[in-house]
N, C-alpha and C positions, 0 to 999 in steps of 0.2 A: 671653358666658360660655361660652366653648368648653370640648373636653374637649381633651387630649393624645393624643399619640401613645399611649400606656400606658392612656388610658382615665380618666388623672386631670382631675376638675374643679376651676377656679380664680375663686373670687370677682373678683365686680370691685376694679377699681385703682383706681376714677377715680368724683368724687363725684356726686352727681346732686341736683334739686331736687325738692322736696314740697312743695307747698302752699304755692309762695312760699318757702321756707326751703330752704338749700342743706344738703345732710346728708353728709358726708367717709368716705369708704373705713371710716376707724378710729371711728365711730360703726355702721356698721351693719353691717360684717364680724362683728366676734366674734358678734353671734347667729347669721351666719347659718356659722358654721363646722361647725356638727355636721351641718348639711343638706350642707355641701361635701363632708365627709366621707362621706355615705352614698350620694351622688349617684358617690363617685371607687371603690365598691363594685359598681356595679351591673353585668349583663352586657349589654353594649351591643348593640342588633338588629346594628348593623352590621360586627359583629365586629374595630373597629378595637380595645379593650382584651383583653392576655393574661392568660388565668387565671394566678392568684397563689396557688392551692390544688386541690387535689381538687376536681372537680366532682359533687358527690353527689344523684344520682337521685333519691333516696327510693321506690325501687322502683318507678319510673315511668318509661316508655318517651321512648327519642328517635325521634322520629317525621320522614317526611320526608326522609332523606338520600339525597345522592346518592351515587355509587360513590367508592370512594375511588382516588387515583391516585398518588397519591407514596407512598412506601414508610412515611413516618409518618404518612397519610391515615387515619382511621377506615371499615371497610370493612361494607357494611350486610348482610344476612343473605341476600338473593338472593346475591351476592359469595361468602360462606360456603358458599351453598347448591353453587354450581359448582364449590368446590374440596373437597368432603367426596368421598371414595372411593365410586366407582359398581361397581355389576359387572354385569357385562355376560357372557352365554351367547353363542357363535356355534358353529353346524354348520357352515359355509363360507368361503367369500372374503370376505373383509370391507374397507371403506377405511374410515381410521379419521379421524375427522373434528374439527373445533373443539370442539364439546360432548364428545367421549370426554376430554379432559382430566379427567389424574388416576384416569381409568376403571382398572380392572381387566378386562382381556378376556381370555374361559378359552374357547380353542377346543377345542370336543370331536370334532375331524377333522382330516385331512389337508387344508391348508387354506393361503392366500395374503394375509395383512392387507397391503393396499397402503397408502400413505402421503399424505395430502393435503402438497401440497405446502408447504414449509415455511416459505415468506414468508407464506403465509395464515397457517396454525398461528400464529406467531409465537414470541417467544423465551419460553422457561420452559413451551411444553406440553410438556405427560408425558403418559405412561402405561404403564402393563403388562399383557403380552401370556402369556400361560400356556398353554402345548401341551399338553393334555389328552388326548390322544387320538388324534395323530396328529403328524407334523412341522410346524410352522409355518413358512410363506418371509413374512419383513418385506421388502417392496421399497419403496420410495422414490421418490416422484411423478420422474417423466422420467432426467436424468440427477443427480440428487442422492443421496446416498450413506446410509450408516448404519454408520457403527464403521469410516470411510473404506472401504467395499466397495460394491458396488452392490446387493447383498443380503446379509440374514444369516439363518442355518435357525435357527429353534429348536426343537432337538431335541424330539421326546414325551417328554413329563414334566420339562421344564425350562420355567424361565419369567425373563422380563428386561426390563430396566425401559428405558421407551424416552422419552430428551426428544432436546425441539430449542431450537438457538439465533436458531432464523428465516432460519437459510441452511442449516441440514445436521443430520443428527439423527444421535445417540451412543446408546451402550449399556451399562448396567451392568448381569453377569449378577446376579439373585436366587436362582436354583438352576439347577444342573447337572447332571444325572449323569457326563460327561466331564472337565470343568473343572478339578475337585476333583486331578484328576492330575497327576504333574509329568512336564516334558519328557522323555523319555528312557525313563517308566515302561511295565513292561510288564505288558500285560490280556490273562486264557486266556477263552479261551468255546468248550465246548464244542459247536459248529455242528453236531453230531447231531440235536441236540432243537432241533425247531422254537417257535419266541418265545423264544430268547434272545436277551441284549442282548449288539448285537455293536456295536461303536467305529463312527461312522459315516465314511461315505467325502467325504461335499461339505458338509463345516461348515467356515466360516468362522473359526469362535472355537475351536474346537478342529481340529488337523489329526492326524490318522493314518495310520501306514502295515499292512497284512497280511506278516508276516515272511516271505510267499510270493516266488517265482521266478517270472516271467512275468507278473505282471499291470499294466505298466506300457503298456501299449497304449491305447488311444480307449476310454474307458469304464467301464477295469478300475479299482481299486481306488486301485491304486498310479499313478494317471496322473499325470504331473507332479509327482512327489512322491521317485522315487528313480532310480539311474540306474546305468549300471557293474556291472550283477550280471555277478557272476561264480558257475560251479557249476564243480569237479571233485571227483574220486574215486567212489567208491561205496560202496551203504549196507554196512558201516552207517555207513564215514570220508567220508562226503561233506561238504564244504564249500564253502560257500553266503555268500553276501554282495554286499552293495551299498552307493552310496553315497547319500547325502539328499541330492539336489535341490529344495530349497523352499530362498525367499531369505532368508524370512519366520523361516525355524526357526533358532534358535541353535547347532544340529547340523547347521546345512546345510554339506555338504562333506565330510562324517564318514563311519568306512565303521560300517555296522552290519552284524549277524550276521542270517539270514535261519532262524531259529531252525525254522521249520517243517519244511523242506525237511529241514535237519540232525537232524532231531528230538534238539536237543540239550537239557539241562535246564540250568537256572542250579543256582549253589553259591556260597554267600560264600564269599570268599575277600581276602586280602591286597594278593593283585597281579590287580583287574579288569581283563575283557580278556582274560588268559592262556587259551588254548584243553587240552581234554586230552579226550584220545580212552578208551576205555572198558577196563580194564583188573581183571585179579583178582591179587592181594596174594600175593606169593612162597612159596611154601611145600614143606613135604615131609611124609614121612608113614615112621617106624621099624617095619620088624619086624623079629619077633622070634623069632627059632629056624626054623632051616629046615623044622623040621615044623609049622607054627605053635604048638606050646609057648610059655606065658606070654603069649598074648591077640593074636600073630601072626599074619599070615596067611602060609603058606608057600607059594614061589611056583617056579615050573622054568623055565629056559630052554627052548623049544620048539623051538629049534635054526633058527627064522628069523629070528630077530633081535628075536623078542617076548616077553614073559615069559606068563603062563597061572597059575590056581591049580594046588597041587600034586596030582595023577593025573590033568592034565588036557593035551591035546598042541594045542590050538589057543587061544589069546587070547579073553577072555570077560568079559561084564561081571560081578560079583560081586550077586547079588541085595542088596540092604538092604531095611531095613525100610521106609526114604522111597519105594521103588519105583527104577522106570527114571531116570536123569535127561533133563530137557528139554535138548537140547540146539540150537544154531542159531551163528548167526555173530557174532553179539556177547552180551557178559553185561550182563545187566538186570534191574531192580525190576519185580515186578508195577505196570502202569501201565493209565493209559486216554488216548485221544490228545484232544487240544484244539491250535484254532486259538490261535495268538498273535499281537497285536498292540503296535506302538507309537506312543506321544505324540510327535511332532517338532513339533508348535507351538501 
């Protein structure tokens, strides 16, 4: 009286004897059909029949399992417990290991999270790493990489969520203060005042350049990043420019303006690009009656080739009310200077 594949049980086929008397299939099945039926209901220890409904607890516990492994595996609550969001405080260097899965780690310093190697980790650990405090360097057990680099900075006050595939570990940012900008865009900070945020020099996921001249040397700002400057004239028509060197940037090859140097200011305009040097608006000025009668100013040739107000034999400024003017070698708005930078990748 086996059961099936499904878990259904099947009366006997075949007749059998009683007390001497031989008794036929179709004598002793029909009673015993309602037993067959509750028997092809039951949940079998051995787990060879599939449930055919809901399996309902009655608010009582499944006890006893093991971890689950296939993706439609039931997973038991240690299992749950390892993948609920941890956080984690670090002052220092840190190597982030099998159990940080899924961690939250907020470094509050200038600080080094190295990387357990990633065949260990295995494929689908995460976590996130949060620079609180200081720059974070993510390095990558030997020679294995992160975002294809061999390191990636995360800047103070940015934070990025880090997995791996069990050969190599990726990046997506979760905040930036850099990121958020597009290629090409440009950031002032004035570099007077000390703790401002200035565009950083050795990030990986964001690249910039200083609109400065000179700094493309071992160490400066602009290393490896621009090339081809060129500077003539002088101030205040100096012109300044280089071009992007990075392979990485979508502008690499480009010449860009070295905005610093020139102290020039942007202006929309129609046709970007177009350069125009500093200039004041054509103009003239009526008098009126050579004695100033009707609101003139009357004026005398002084006989060397200048003019002067009139009883007066030498050239002179006219007092006004605005006072002296400022005068110098270019015209300009009251300003205040800031460094400039830009995004190229």
């Amino acid at each position: 009286m086996p059961y099936d594949s499904n878990g259904n049980y099947t009366l006997p086929a075949t007749y059998f004897v009683e007390n001497g008397d031989t008794v036929l299939p179709i004598q002793h099945n029909p009673p015993l059909e309602d037993i067959q039926a509750a028997l092809s209901s039951v949940l079998l220890r051995s787990g060879v029949a599939p449930m055919t409904g809901d399996l309902k607890m009655g608010t009582k516990k499944i006890t006893g399992m093991a971890d689950g492994e296939a993706t439609t595996d039931a997973v038991t609550k240690g299992q749950l417990d390892l993948q609920s969001v941890k956080y984690v405080t670090k002052a220092g260097n840190y190597t982030l290991v099998a159990s940080d899965n899924d961690a939250v780690i907020r470094f509050t310093a200038t600080a080094t999270a190295a990387l357990t190697a990633a065949a260990t980790l295995g494929s689908n650990w995460h976590a996130t790493v949060y620079a609180d405090g200081g720059d974070v360097t993510i390095d990558p057990n030997a020679s294995e990489t992160i975002a294809g680099s061999a390191t990636l900075k995360v800047p103070n006050g940015s934070s990025v969520f880090v997995f791996c595939n069990g050969a190599a570990f990726f990046a997506i940012w979760l905040q930036s203060k850099w990121r958020p900008r597009g290629i090409g865009e440009i950031y002032y900070a004035n570099t007077a005042i000390a703790g401002v945020d200035v565009p950083p020099s050795d990030t990986t996921d964001t690249v910039w350049v200083e609109l400065t001249s000179g700094l493309t040397g071992v160490g400066a700002f602009n290393e490896n990043k621009l090339t081809s400057e060129s500077v003539s004239g002088s101030a205040p028509l100096v012109l300044a420019s280089a071009v992007v060197n990075f392979a990485a940037s979508p502008i690499n090859g480009k010449t860009i303006r070295l905005l610093n140097l020139e102290e020039r200011i942007l202006r929309p305009s129609v046709s970007p690009g177009t350069l125009q040097n500093d200039q004041i608006q054509d103009h003239g000025h009526t008098m009126l009656g050579s004695d100033g009668s009707g609101g003139g100013v009357a004026m005398i040739n002084n006989g060397v080739g200048a003019f002067a107000p009139n009883n007066r034999t030498t050239s002179a400024n006219i007092a006004t009310a605005g006072g002296a003017p400022r005068i110098g070698t270019e015209t300009r708005m009251k300003n205040i200077g800031v460094k400039a930078y830009m995004r190229i990748a």
